[in-house]
KEVEXDO-75489 format. One record per residue (C-alpha): x, y, z; residue number from 1. Coordinates in pm, 1 decimal, padded with zeros to 6 digits, m for minus. Layout:
BEGIN
<vexgu><X>X</X><Y>Y</Y><Z>Z</Z><torse>NUM</torse></vexgu>
...
***
This chain:
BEGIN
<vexgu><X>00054.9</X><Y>m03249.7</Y><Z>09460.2</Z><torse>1</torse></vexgu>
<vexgu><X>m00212.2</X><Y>m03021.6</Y><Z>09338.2</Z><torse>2</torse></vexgu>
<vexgu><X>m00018.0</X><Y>m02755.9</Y><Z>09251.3</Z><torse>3</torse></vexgu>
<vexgu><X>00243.6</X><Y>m02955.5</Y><Z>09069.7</Z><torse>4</torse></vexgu>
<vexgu><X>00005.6</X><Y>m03128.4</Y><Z>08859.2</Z><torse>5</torse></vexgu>
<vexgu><X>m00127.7</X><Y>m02704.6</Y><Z>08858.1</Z><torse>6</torse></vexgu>
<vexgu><X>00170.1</X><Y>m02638.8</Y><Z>08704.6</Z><torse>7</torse></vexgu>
<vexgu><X>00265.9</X><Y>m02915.7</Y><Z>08492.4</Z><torse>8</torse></vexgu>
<vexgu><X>m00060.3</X><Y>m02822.0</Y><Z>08289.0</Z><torse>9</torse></vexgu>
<vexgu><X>m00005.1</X><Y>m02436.3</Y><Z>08266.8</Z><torse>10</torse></vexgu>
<vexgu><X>00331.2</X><Y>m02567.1</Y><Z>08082.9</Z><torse>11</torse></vexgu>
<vexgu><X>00129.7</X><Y>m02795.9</Y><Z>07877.9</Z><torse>12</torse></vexgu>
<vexgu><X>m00076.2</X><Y>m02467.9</Y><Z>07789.4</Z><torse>13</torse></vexgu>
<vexgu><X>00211.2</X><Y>m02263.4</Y><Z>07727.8</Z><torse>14</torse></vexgu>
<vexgu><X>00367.0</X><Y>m02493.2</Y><Z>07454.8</Z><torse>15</torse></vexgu>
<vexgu><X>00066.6</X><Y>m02564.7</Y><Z>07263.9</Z><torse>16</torse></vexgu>
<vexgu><X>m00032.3</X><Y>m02196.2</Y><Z>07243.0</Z><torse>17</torse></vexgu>
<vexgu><X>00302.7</X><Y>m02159.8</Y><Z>07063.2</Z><torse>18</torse></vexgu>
<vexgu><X>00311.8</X><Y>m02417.5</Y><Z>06855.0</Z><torse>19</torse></vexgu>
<vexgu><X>m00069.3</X><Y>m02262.2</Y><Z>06695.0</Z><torse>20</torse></vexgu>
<vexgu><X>00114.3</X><Y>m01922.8</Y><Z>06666.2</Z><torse>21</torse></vexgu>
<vexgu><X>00384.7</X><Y>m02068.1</Y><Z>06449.3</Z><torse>22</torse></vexgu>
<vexgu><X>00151.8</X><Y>m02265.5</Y><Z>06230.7</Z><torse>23</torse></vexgu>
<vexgu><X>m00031.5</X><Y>m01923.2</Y><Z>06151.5</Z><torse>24</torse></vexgu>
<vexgu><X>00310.6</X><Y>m01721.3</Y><Z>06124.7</Z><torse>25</torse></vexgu>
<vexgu><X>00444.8</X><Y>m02016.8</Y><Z>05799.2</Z><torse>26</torse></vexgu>
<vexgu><X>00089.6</X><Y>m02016.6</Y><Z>05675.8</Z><torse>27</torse></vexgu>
<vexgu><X>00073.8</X><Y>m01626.1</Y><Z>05606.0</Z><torse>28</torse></vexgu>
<vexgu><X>00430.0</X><Y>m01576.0</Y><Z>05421.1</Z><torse>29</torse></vexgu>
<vexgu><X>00327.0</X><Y>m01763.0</Y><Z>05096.1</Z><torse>30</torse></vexgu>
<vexgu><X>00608.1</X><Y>m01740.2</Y><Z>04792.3</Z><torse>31</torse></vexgu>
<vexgu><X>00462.8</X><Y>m01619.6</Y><Z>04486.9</Z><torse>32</torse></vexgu>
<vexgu><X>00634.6</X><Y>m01779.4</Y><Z>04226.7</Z><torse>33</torse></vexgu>
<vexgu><X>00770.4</X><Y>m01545.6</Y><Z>03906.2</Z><torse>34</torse></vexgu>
<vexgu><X>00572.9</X><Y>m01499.0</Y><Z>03606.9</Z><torse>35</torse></vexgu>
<vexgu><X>00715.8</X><Y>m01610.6</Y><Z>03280.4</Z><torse>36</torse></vexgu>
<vexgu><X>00593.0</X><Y>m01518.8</Y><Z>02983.5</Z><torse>37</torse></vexgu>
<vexgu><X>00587.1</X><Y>m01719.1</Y><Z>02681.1</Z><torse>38</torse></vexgu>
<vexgu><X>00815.2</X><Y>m01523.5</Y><Z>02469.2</Z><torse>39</torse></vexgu>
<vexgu><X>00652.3</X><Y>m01730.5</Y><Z>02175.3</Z><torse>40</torse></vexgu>
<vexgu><X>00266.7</X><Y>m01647.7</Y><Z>02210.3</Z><torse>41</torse></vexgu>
<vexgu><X>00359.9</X><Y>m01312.3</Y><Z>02302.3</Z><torse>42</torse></vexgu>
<vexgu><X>00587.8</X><Y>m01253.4</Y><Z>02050.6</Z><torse>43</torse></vexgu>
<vexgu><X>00426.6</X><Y>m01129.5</Y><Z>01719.2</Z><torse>44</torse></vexgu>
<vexgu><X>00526.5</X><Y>m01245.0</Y><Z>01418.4</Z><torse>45</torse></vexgu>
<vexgu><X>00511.9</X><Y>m00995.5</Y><Z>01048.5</Z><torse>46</torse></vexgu>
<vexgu><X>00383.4</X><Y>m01222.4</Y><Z>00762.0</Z><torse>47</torse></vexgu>
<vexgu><X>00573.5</X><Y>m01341.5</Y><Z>00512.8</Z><torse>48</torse></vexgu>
<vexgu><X>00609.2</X><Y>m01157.7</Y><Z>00229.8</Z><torse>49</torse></vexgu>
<vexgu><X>00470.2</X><Y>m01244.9</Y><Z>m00145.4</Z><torse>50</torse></vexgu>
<vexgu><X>00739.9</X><Y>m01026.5</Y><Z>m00317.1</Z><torse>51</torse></vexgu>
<vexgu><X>01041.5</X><Y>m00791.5</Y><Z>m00179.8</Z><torse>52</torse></vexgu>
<vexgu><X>01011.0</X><Y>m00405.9</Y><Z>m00062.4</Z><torse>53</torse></vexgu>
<vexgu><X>01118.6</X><Y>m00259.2</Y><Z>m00383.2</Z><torse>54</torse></vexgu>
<vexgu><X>01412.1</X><Y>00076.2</Y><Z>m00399.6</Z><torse>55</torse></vexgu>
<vexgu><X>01506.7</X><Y>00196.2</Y><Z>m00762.6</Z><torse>56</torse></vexgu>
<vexgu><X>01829.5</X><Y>m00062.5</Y><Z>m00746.7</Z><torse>57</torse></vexgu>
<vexgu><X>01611.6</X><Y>m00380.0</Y><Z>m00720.0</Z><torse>58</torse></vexgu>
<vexgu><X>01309.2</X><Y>m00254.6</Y><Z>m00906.2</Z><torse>59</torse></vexgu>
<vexgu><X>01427.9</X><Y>m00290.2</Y><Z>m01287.8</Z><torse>60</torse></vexgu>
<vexgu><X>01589.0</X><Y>m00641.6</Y><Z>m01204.8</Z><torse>61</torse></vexgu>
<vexgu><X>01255.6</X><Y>m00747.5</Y><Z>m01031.1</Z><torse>62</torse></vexgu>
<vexgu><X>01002.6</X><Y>m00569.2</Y><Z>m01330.0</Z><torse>63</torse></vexgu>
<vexgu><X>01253.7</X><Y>m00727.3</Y><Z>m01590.5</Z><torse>64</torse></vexgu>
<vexgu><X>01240.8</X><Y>m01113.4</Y><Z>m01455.6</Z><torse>65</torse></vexgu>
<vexgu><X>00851.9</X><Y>m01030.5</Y><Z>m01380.0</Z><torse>66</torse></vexgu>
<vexgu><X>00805.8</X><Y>m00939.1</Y><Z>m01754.9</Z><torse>67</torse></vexgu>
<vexgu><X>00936.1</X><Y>m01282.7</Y><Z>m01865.4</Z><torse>68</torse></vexgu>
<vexgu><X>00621.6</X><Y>m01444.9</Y><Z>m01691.4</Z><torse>69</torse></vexgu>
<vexgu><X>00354.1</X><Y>m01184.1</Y><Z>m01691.5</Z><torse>70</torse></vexgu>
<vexgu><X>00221.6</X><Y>m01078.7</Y><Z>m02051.8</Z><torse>71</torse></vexgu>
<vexgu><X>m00122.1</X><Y>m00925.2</Y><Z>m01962.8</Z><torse>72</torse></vexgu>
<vexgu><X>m00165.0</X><Y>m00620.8</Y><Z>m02150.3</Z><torse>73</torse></vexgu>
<vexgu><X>m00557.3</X><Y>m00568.6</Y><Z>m02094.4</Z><torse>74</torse></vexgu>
<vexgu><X>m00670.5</X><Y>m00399.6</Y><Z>m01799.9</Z><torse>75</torse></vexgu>
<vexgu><X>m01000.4</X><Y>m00233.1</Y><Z>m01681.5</Z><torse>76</torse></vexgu>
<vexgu><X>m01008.5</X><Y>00033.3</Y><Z>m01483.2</Z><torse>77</torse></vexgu>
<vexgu><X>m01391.1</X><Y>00098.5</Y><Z>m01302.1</Z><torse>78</torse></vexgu>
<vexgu><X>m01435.9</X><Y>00475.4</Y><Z>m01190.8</Z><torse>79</torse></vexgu>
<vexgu><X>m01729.2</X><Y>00656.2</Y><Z>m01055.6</Z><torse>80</torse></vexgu>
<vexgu><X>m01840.8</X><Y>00750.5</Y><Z>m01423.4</Z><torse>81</torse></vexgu>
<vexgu><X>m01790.5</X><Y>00406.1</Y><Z>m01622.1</Z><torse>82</torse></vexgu>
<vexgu><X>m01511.4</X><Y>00150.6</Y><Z>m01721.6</Z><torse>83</torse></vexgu>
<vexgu><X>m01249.5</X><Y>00252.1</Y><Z>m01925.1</Z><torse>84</torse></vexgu>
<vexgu><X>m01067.3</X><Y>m00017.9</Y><Z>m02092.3</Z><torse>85</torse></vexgu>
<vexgu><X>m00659.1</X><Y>00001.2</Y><Z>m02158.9</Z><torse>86</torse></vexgu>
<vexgu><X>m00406.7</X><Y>m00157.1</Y><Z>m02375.4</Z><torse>87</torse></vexgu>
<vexgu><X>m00055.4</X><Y>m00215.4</Y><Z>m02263.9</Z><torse>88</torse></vexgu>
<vexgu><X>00222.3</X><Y>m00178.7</Y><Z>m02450.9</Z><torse>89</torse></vexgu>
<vexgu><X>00511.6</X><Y>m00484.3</Y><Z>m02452.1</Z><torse>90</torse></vexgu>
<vexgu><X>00744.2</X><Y>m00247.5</Y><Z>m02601.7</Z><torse>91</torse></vexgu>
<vexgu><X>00750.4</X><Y>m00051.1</Y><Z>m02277.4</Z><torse>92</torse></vexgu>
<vexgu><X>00806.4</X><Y>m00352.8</Y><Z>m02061.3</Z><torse>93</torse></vexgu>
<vexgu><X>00881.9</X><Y>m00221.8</Y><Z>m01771.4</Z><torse>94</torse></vexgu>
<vexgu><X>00634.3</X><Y>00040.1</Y><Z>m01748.7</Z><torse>95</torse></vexgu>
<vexgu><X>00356.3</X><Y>m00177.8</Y><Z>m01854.1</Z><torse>96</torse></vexgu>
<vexgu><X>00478.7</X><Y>m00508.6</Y><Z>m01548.4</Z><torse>97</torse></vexgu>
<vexgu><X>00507.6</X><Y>m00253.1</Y><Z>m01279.6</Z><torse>98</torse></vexgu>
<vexgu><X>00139.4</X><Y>m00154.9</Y><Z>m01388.0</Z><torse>99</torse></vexgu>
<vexgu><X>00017.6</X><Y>m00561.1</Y><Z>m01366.8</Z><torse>100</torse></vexgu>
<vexgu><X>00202.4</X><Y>m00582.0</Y><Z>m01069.4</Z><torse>101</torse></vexgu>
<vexgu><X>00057.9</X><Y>m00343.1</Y><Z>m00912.9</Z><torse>102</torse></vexgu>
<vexgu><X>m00301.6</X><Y>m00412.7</Y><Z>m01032.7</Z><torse>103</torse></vexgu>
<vexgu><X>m00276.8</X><Y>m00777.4</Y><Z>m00876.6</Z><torse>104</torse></vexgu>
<vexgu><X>m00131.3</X><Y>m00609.8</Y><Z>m00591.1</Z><torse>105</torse></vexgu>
<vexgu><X>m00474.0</X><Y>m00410.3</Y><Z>m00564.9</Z><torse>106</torse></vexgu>
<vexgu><X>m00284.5</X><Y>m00101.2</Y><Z>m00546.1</Z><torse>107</torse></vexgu>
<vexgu><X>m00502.6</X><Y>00125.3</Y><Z>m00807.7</Z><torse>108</torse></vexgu>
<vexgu><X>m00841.5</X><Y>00039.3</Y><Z>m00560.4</Z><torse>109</torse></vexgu>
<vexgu><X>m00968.1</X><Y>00304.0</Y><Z>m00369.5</Z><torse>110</torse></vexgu>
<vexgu><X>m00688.6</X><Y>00563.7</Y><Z>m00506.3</Z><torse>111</torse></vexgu>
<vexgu><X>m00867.2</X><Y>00873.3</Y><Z>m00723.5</Z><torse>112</torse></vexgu>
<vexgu><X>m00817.7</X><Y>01107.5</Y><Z>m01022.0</Z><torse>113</torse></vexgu>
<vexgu><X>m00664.4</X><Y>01345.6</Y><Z>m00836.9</Z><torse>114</torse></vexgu>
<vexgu><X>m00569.2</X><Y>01615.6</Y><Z>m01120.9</Z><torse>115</torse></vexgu>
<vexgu><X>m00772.3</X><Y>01704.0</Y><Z>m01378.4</Z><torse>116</torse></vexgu>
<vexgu><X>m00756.0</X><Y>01954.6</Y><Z>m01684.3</Z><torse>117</torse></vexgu>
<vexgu><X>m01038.9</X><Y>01942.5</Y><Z>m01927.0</Z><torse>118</torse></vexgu>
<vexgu><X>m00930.8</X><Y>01957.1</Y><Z>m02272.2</Z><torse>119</torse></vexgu>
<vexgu><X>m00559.4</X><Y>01800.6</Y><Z>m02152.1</Z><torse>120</torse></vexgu>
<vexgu><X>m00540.0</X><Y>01514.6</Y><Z>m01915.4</Z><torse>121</torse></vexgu>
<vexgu><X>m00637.4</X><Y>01332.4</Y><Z>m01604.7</Z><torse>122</torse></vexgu>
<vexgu><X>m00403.1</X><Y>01169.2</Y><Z>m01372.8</Z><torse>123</torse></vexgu>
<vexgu><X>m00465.8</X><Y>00904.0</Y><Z>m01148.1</Z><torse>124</torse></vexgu>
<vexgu><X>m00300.0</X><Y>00677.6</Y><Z>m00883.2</Z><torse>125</torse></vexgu>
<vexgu><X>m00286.0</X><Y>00870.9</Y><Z>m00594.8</Z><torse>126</torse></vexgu>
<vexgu><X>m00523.3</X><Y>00995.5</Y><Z>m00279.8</Z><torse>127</torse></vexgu>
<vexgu><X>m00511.9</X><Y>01181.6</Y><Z>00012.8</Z><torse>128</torse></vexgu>
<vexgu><X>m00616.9</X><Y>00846.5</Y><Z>00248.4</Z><torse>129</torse></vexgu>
<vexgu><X>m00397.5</X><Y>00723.7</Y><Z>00467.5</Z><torse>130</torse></vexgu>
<vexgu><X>m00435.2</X><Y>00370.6</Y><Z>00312.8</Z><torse>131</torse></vexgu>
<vexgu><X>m00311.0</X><Y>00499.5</Y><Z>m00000.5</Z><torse>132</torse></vexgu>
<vexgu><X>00036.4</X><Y>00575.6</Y><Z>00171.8</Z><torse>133</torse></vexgu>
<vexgu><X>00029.0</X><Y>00239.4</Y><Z>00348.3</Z><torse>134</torse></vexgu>
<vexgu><X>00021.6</X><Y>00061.5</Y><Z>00005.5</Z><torse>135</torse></vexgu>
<vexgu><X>00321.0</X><Y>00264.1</Y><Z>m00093.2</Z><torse>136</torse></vexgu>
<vexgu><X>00514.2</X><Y>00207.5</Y><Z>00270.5</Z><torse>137</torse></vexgu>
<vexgu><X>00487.0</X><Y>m00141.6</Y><Z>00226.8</Z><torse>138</torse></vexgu>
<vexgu><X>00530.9</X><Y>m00207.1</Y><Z>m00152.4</Z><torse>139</torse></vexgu>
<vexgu><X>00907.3</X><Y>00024.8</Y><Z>m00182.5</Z><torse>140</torse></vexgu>
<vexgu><X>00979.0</X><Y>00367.7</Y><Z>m00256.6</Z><torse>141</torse></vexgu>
<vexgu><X>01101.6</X><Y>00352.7</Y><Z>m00620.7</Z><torse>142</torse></vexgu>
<vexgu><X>01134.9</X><Y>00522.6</Y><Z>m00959.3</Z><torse>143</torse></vexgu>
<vexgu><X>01135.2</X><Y>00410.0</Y><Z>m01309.4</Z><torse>144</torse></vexgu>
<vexgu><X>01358.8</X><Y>00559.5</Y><Z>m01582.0</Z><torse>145</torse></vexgu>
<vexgu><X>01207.8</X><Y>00682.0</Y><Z>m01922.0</Z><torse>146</torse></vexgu>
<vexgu><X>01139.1</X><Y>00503.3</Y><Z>m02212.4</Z><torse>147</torse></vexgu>
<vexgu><X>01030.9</X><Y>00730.3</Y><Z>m02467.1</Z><torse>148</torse></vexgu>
<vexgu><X>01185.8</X><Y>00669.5</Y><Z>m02808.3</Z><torse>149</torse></vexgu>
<vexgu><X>00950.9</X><Y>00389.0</Y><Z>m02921.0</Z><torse>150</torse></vexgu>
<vexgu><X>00799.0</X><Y>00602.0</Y><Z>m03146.8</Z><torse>151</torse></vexgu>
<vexgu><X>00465.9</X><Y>00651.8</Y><Z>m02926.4</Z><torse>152</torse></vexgu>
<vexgu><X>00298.3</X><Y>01022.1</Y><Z>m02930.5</Z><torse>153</torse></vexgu>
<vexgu><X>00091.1</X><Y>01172.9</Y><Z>m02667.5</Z><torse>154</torse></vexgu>
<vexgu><X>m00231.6</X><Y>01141.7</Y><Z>m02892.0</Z><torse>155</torse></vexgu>
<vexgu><X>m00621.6</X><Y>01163.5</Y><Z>m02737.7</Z><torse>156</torse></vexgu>
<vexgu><X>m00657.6</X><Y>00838.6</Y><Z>m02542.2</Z><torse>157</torse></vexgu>
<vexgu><X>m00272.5</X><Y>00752.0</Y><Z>m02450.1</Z><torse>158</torse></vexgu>
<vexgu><X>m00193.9</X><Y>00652.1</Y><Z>m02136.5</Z><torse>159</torse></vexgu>
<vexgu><X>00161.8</X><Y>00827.2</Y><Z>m02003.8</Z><torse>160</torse></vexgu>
<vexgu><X>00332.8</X><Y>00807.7</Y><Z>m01681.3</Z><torse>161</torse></vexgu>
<vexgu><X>00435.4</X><Y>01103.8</Y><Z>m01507.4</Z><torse>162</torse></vexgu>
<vexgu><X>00781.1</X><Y>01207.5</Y><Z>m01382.2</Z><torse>163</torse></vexgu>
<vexgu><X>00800.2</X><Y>01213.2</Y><Z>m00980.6</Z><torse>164</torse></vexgu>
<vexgu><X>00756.8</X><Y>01556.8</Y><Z>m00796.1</Z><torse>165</torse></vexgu>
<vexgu><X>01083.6</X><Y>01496.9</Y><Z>m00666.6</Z><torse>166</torse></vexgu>
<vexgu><X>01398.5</X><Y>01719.2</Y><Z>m00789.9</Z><torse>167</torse></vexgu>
<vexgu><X>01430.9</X><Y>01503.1</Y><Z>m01095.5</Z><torse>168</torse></vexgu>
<vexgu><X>01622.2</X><Y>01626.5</Y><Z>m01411.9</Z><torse>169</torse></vexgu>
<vexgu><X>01626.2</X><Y>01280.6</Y><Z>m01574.7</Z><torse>170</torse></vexgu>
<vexgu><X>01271.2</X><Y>01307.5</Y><Z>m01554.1</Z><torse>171</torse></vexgu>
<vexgu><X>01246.5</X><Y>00932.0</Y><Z>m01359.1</Z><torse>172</torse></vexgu>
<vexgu><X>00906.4</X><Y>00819.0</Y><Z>m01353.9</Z><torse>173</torse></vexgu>
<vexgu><X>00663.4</X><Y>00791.0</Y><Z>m01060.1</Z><torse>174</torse></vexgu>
<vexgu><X>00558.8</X><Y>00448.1</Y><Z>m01083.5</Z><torse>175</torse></vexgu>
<vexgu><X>00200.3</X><Y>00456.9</Y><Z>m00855.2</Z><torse>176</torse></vexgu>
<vexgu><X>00043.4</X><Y>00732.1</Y><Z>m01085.4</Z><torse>177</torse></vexgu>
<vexgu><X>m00064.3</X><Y>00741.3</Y><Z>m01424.4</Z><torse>178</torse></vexgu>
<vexgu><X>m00255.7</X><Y>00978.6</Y><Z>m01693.6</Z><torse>179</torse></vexgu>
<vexgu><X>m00423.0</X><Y>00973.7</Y><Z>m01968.7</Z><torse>180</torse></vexgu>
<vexgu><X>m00444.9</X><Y>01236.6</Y><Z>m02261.1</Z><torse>181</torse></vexgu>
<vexgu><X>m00795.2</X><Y>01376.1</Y><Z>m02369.5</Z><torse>182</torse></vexgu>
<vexgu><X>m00692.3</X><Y>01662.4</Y><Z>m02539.3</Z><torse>183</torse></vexgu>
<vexgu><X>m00866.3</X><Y>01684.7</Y><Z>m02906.1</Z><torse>184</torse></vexgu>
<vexgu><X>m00544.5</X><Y>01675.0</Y><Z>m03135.3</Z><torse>185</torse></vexgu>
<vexgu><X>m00323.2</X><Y>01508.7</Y><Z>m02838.4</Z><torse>186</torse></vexgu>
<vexgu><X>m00040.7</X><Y>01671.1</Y><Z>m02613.6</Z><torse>187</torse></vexgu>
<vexgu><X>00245.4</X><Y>01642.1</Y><Z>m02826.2</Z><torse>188</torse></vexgu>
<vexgu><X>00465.0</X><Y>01919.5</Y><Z>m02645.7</Z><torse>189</torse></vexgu>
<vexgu><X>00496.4</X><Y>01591.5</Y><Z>m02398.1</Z><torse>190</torse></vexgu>
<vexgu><X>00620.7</X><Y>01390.4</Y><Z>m02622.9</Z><torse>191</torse></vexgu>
<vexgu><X>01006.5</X><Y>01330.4</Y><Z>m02522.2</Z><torse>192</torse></vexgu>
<vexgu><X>00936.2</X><Y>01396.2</Y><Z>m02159.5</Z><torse>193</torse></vexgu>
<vexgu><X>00717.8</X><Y>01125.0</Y><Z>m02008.9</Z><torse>194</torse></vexgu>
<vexgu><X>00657.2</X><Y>00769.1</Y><Z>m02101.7</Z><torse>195</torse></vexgu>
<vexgu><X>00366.4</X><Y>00644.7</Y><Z>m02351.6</Z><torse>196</torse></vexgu>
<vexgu><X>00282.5</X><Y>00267.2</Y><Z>m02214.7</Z><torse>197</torse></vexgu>
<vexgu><X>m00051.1</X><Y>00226.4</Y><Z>m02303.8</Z><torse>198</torse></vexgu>
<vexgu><X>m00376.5</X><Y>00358.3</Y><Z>m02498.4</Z><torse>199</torse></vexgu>
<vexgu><X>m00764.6</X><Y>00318.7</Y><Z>m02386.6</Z><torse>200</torse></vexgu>
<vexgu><X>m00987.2</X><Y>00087.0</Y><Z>m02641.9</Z><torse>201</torse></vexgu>
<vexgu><X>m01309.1</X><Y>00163.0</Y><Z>m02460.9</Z><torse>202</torse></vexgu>
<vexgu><X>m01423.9</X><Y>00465.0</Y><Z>m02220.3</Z><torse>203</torse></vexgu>
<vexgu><X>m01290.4</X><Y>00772.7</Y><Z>m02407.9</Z><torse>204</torse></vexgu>
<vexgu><X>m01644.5</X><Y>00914.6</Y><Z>m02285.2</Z><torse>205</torse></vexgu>
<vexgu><X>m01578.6</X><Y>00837.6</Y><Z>m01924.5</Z><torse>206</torse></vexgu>
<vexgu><X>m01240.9</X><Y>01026.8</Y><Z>m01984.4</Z><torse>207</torse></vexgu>
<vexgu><X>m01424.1</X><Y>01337.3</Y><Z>m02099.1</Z><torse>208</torse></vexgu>
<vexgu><X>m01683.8</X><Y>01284.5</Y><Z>m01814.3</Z><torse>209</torse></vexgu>
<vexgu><X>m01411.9</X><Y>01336.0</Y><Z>m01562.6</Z><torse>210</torse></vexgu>
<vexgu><X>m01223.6</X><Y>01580.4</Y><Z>m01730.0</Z><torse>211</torse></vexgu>
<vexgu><X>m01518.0</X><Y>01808.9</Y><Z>m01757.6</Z><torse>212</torse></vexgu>
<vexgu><X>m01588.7</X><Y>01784.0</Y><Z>m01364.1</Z><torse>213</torse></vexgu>
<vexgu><X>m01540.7</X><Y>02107.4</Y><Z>m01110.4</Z><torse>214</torse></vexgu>
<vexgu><X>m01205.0</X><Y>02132.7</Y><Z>m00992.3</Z><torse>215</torse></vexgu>
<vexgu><X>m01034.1</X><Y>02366.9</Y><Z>m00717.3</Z><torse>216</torse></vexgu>
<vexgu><X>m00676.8</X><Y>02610.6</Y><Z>m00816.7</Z><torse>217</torse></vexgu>
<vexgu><X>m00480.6</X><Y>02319.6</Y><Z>m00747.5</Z><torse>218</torse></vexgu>
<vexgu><X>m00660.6</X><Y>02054.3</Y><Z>m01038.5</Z><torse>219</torse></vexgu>
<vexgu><X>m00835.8</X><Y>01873.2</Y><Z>m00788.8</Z><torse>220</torse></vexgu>
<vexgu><X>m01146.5</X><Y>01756.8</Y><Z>m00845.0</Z><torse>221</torse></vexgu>
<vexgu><X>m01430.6</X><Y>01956.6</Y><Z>m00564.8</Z><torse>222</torse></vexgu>
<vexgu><X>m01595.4</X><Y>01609.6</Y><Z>m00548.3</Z><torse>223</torse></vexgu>
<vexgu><X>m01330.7</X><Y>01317.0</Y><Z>m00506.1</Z><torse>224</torse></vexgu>
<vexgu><X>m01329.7</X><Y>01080.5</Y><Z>m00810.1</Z><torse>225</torse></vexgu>
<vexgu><X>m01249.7</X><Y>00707.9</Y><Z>m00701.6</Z><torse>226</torse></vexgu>
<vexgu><X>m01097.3</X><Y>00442.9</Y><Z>m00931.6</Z><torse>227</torse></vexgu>
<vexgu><X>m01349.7</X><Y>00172.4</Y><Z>m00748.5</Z><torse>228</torse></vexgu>
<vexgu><X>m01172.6</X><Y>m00130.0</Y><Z>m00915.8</Z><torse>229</torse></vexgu>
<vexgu><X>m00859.6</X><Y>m00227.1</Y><Z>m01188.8</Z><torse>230</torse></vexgu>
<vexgu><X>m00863.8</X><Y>m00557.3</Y><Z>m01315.4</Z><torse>231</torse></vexgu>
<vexgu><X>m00700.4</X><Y>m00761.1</Y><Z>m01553.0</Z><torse>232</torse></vexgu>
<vexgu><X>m00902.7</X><Y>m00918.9</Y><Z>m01864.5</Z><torse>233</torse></vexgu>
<vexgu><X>m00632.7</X><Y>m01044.4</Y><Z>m02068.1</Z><torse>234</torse></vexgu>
***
């Protein structure tokens, strides 16, 4: 009787110690579930843009509906020598809204006279910064066309655009840079080649200031000249 009862318990035994080892087994294999990503949060999104990336197709249709609202024609330029006040000219409309545009745009900041001649010109608009090339990425590679028979002349104090460094025989204008004439008599073997949009009212000493400054073979200025701010005040 003893050993039956013996036995029945060793069964007992048996069948409990396998009933522990399965609960461990199920509790180790734990299903991780997949991660999902929120396509939504992770995605991210470009702002919306205030005006269209501009190519020389679009850009006189966009400057010429832009000239029907924008009439500004006073700007201020602020350099590292003084303020040198400009006047725009309407009959070179589209030379004179790409400039607005581009002032409310904030392009001119932080770009520098980056060729100058004393006794001739300085030119402006461009920089060897990174940023300035962003600004240009994002606003549209473009080119204006001439405009020079309004009767303008490259006199002391105009302001001109020059003609892109580009193979250009049509002598399309680069519309980012800019210079102005400080040579005593004026330029006039220009005359015909680039466009006149514009003459300064106030800074022709600044102008001579910066034409007068150390420059290396290549024009450029040994100590960078920055155009801190341009701003509209009319």
């Amino acid at each position: 009787m003893r050993v039956v009862l013996f036995f029945c318990f060793f069964i007992l035994l048996l069948s409990c110690e396998d009933k522990k080892t399965t609960t461990k087994n199920t509790t180790k294999t734990k299903v991780e579930k997949p991660i999902k990503k929120d396509l939504e949060k992770d995605t991210i999104q470009e702002p919306e843009r205030e005006f269209p990336k501009l190519n020389s197709k679009s850009a006189m249709e966009f400057f010429l509906e832009y000239d029907k609202h924008h009439k500004e024609n006073k700007v201020r330029i602020t350099t590292d020598f003084g303020e040198i006040d400009i006047l725009l000219y309407n009959e070179t409309k589209f030379h004179r809204s790409n400039f607005i545009w581009l002032t409310k745009q904030g392009y001119f900041n932080d770009t520098q006279f980056y060729r100058v001649i004393d006794n001739f010109m300085i030119q402006a608009g461009n920089s060897d910064d990174v940023k300035t090339a962003r600004k240009r990425s994002y606003i549209g590679k473009y080119l204006l066309p001439p405009d020079t028979k309004r009767g303008f002349k490259h006199d002391r104090g105009v302001i001109s655009m020059p003609s892109s460094e580009i193979r250009n025989p049509h002598k399309l204008a680069s519309p980012f840079e800019f210079f102005i004439v400080c040579q005593k008599g004026g330029a006039h073997f220009l005359d015909g080649d680039y466009t006149i949009f514009g003459h300064v009212t106030r800074g022709m000493s600044v102008v001579d200031k910066i034409a007068a400054v150390e420059t290396d073979d290549g024009d450029w200025p040994d100590k960078n000249i920055y155009i801190r701010n341009v701003e509209i005040i009319d």
